[in-house]
N, C-alpha and C positions, 0 to 999 in steps of 0.2 A: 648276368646282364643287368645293367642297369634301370632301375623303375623309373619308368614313363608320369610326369605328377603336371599338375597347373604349369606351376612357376619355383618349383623346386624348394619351398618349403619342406625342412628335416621331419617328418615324424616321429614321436616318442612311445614307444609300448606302453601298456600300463603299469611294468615293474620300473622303469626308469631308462632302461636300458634305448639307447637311439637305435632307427634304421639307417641303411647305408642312406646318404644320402641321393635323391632322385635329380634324377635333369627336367626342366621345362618342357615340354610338348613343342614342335613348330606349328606352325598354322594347318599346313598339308597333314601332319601325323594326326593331328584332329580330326580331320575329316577324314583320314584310312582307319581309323580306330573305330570312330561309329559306323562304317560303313561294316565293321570287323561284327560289330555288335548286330547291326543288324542282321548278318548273314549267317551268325549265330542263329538267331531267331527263326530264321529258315527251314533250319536242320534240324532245329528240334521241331516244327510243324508236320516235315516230310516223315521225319523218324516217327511220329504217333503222337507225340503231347498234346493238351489240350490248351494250354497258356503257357508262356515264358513270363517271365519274372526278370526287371533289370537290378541291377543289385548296385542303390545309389545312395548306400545307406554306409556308417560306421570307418568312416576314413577313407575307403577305396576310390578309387579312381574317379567316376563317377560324382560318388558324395562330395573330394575336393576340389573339383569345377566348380557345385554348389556352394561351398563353406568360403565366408570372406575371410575365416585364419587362413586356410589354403592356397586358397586362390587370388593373389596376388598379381595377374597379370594387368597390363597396360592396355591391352588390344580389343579387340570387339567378344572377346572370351571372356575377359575380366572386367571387375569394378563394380559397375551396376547390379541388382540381381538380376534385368533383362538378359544383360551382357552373360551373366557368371551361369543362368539356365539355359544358357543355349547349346551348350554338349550335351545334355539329356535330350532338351528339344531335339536336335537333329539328329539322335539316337532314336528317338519315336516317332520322328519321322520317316525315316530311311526306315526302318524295320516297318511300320506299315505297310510301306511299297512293296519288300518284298514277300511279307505273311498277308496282306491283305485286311481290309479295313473291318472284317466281320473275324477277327481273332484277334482274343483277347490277349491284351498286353498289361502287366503288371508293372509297378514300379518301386523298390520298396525305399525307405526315407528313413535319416535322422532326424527328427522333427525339432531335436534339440541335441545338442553335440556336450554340451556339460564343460564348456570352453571358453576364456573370456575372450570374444572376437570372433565367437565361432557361430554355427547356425543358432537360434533362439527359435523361442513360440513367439516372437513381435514377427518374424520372417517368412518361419516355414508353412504360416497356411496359406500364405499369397504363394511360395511355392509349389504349394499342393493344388491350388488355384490355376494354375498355370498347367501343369502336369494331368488337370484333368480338361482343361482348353484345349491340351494337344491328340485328347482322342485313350489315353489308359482306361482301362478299362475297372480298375481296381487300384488304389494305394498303401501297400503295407507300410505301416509306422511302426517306427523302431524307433532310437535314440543313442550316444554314444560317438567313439570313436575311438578309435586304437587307445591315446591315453587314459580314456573316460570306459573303458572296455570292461571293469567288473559293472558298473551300469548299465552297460548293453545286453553284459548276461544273465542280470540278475544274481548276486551272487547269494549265497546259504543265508548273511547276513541278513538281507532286504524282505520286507513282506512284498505279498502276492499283491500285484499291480502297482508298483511303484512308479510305474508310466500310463495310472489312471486319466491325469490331468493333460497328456499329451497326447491320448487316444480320442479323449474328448474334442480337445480343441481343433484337431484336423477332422473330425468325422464332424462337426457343427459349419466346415467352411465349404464342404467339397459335396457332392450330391451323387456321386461314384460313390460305390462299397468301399470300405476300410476294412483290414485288417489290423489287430491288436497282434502284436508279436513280445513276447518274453516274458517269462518267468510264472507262466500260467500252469499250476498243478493239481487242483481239485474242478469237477463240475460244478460245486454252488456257485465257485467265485466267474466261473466261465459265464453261468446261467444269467447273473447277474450284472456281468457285463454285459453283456446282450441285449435282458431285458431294458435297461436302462438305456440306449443308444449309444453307446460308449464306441462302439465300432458293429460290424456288420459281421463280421469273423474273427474266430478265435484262430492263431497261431500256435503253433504247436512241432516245438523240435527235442529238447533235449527228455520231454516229458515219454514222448513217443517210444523212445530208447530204451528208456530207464522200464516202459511198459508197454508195446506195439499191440495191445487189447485193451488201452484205454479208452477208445472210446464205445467198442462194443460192451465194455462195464460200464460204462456212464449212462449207455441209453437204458440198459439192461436193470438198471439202480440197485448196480453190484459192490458202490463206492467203497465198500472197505476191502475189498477183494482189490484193488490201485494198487499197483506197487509205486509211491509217489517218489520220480526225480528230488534229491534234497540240494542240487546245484553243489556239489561238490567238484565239479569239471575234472574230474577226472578222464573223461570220454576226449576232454581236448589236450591235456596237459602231464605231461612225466611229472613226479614230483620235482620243484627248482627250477621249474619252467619249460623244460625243453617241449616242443609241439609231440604229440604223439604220435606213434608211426602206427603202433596197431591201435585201430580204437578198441576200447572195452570202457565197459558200465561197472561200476562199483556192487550195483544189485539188482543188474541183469546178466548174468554169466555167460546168456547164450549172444549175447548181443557183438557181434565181427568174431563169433564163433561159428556162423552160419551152416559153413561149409563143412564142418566136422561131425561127423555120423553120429556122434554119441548128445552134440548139443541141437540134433535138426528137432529130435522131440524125446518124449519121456518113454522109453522103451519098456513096454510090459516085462514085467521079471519073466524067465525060467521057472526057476528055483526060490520059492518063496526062505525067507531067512528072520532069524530075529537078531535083530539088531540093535546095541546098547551104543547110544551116544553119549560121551563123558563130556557137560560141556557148555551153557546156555548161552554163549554169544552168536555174532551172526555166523561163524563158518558152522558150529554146529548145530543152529536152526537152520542153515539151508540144508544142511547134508539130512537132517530130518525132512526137514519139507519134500526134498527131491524124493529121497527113498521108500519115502509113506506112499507118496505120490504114484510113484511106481508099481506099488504091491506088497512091499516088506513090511514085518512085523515091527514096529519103533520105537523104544522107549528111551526118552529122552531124561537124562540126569543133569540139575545145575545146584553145586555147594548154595550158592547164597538164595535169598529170599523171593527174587523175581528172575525173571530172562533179560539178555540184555548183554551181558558180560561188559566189553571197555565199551561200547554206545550209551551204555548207561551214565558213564565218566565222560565220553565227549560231548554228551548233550547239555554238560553243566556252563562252558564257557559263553559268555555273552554269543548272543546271536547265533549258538550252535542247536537249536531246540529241536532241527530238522534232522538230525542225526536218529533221533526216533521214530522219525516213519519208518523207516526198513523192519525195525523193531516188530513196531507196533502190527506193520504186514504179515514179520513172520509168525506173530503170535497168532493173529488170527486164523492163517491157516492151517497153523498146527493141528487149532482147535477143530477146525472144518474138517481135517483129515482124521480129527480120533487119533493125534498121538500121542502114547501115554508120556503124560510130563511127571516127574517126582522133584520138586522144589527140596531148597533145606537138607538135601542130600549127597553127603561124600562120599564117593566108589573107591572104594577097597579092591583088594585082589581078592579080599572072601566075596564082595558084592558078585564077582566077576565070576569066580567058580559057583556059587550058589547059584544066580542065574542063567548060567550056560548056555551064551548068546552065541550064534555062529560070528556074530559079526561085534567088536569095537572098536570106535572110532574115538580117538582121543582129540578133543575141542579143549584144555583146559585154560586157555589163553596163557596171559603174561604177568610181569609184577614189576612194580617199580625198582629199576636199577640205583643201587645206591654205590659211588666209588667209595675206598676206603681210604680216603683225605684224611689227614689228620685232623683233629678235632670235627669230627663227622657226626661223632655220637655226642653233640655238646647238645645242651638243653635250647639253645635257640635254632634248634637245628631242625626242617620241617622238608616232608615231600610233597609234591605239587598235587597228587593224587590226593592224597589227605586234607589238602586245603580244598581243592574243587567241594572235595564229597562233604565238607562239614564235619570232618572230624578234629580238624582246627579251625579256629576263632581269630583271625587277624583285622583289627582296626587300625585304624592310624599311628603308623608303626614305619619306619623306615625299614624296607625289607630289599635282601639283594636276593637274585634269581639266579641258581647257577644252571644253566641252557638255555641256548638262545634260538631252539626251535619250537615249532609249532605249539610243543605244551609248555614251554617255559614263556611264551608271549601270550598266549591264552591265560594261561595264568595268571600273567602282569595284569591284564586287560582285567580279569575277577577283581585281583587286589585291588588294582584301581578304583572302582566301583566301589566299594568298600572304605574310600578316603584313607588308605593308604601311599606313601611315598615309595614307588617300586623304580630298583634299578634291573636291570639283564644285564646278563655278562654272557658271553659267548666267544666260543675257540678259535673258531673260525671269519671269516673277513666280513660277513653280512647275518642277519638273523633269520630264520624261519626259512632258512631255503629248503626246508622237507616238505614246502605247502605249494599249490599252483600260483601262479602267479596274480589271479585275478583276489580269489580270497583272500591270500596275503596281503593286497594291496589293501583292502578292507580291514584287514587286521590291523597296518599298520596304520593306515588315516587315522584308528581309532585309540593306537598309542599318543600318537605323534597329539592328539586331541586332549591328552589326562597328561602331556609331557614327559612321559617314560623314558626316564632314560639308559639307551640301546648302546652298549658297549662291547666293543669287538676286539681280535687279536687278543685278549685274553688266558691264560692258561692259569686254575687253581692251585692252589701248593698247600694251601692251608688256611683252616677254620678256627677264628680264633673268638672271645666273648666281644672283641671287639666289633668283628667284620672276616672281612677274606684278603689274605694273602693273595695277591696274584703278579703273574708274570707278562710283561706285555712284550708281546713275538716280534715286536717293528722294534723297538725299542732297549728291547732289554732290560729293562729296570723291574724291580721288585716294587708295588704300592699295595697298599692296604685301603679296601671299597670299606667303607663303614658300614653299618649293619645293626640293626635291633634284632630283625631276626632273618633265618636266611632257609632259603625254598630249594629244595634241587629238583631239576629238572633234566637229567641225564639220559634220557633212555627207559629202556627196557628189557627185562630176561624171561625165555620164557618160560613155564611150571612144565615141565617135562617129566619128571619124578614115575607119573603113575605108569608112565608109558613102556618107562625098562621094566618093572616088574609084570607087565601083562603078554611080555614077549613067548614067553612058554602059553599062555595059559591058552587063545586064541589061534585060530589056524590064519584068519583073515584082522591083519591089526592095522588099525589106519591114524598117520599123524597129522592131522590139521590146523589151518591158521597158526592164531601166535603161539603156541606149545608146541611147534614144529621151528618159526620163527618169528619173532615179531615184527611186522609188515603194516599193509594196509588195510582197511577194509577192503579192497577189491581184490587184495590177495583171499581173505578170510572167506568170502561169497563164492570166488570162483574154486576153491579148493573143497570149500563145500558142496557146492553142485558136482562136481567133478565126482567126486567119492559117493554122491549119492546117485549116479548115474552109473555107476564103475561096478556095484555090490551086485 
């Protein structure tokens, strides 16, 4: 069916991609719509709630009455901002009638839409002005809108309160509570907002997911005991954009697992076991944490010098530093649970028989995929993991990227920084379509900022001292990208190795995360929990 909008202005997602386009409103569909709204209001009062919330924030219906990009009409709807608030108006009206004047009614707002033409902070506190004239009881400010949407969510990139300045300015015009809404993940910076006047309420959605005893740890002053949301929107987003149909959390496993016996809570073991994890990234620090948790015996093994395994690697690219909380949570519970960790340590199948675990859980994660392109092993020839980590040195170097996802653009974005000339070259018709679409958009603002340039339909043939052979798929033709020096960014395989040799030695062998295959982190967390629930 076709969406109902102002005046028929197209909307644009934040990857680029248009919505179908909407029809106008008539005047009568106006006034059955609020009246829809209000009777909405109703059924949530009879059913038990205690406030409704109108949702007139972030492009939707509501919000484009408000926005002069939107709302274009000619008629006593449009133009003015008298004109263009009077669909809320008479949504707050009508719905008092039927909820009654002593229930509270909320309103939530873009206070700033990030659109030239669109709501501003010159506008939206005479909005909120108006909206609190009409009897609301409370204003959530938000900001955004479908194109400006990694802003609405706060994306991994942004510090915590990046809608400081727009919390403020509606809580100094309006005399009604406010709400602060988005991208709030620790108590200090909550505490702080508050004490300051900044708003009246803290908002809290995706944080809630990521941890549903956040706040009984905040009052408790359990803060490192958080498991802090890091905005990866995985909970909204398949990788490539599509919406997600089941939600899940990247480092809450039990989170739209509700209903499954094994995630309703941590089931005291039977049969106590010991149990050797091969492994220090996140699937096999959850699978420790769960198992400890439960009652099993756990000692937890990782080759290199700290925990972390690939979080460790993606917390190097700009704006990724939140990639370590999940980290930094499981470490400390390890520690709170007394489970034995051995750093510096490679398991053998002697490790395996000498200490005669009932249980191993193979975590060995994955390793950078290298194809066998001709001239591959030339000396200008570098992988993108080596450069994040500091084991290569690249300055002001004309460098081509071969992958044009997530870590071949991440990458760019390092060398960038580094006053580097970076091209990407990628197979396929667009770049980083393995990221959500909101981060991606982030990523990309921040090429498109250093000038990177994103080159697609691409295919390699060969590495030469010059540059790279390639093949372009529209075209057909053979050119040669120049090149000083050249990064691959292809993939991944995973270390499997220990896993066939411990097939005899264990009665109970388990393959985890990327040593099973290389995925995502919400693959790596939930296959961990899972195994440490299972034992």
């Amino acid at each position: 069916k076709q969406t109902l909008s102002p005046s028929g202005v197209q909307q644009i997602f934040v990857d680029g991609h248009t919505y179908e386009p909407p029809r106008p409103m008539t005047t009568a569909e106006i006034y059955e719509v609020a009246q829809y709204f209000a009777d909405s209001g109703g059924r949530a009062k009879r059913a038990g709630y205690d406030i409704v919330e109108i949702h007139g924030a972030h492009g939707y219906l509501v919000g484009s009455f408000m926005s002069p990009l939107f709302n274009r009409r000619k008629d006593e709807f449009g133009g003015s901002l008298e004109n263009r608030m009077r669909f809320p108006l008479e949504i707050i009206k009508r719905m008092k009638r039927v909820v009654g004047e002593d229930f509270p009614i909320s309103i939530r707002i873009s206070a700033d839409e990030f659109l030239e033409g669109g709501i501003t902070l010159e506008e939206s506190p005479k909005m909120a002005k108006m909206l609190e004239e009409a009897g609301v009881a409370v204003i959530n400010v938000s900001a955004g809108v479908h194109e400006t949407l990694h802003r609405s969510n706060d994306i991994m990139r942004f510090p915590e309160g990046l809608k400081w300045n727009i919390w403020k300015r509606i809580k100094e015009i309006v005399n009604v509570p406010t709400i602060a809404g988005g991208g709030h993940r620790t108590p200090e910076f909550c505490e702080k907002l508050l004490s300051e006047g900044v708003a009246d309420y803290v908002g809290l959605g995706r944080q809630m997911l990521a941890d549903p005893y956040w706040t009984d740890k905040a009052k408790e002053g359990r803060i490192e005991d958080i498991n802090k949301c890091m905005s990866c929107l995985m909970c909204l987003y398949e990788l490539g954009g599509v919406p997600r149909i089941w939600p899940h959390c990247s480092i809450n496993a039990a989170w739209g697992r509700e209903t499954y016996p094994e995630f309703v809570e941590y089931r005291p073991i039977k049969v106590k076991k010991k149990v050797f994890i091969i492994g220090g990234g996140p699937a096999g620090m959850e699978a420790a944490r769960v198992a400890s948790l439960r009652g099993h015996d756990v000692t937890l093994y990782e080759k290199k010098a700290e925990l972390g395994g690939q979080l460790l690697l993606a917390s190097l690219p700009p704006g990724k530093e939140k990639m370590l909380w999940p980290r930094d949570y499981l470490i400390t519970q390890l520690k709170k649970q007394k489970v034995k960790v051995n750093l510096e340590t490679e398991v053998t199948q002697e490790t395996v028989k000498k200490g005669t675990p009932d249980v191993v859980v193979v975590a060995t994660g994955a390793q950078p995929l290298v194809p066998n392109f001709q001239g591959v092993k030339s000396k200008n020839v570098r992988v993108a993991w080596d450069v994040l980590q500091g084991k290569v040195e690249l300055k002001g170097k004309k460098i081509v990227i071969l992958g044009g996802g997530m870590v071949g653009c991440e990458t760019a974005e390092f060398l960038n920084e580094r006053g580097n000339d970076v091209t990407v070259l990628e197979m396929l018709g667009d770049v980083a379509l393995d990221m959500d679409p909101l981060n991606r958009r982030g990523l990309l603002d921040a090429l498109k900022g250093y000038g990177t340039k994103l080159l697609t339909n691409l295919e390699v043939k060969e590495i030469t001292d010059k540059g790279v052979i390639v093949l372009n798929k529209l075209s057909g033709k053979r050119e040669t990208i120049e090149a000083e020096a050249i990064v691959i960014a292809m993939g991944s395989r995973s270390i499997s190795d220990l896993s066939e040799v411990l097939k005899d030695e264990v009665s109970e062998l388990y393959i985890i995360g990327d040593s099973k295959e290389p995925r995502r982190m919400l693959d790596a967390i939930y296959e961990g929990s899972l195994v440490g629930r299972r034992i």
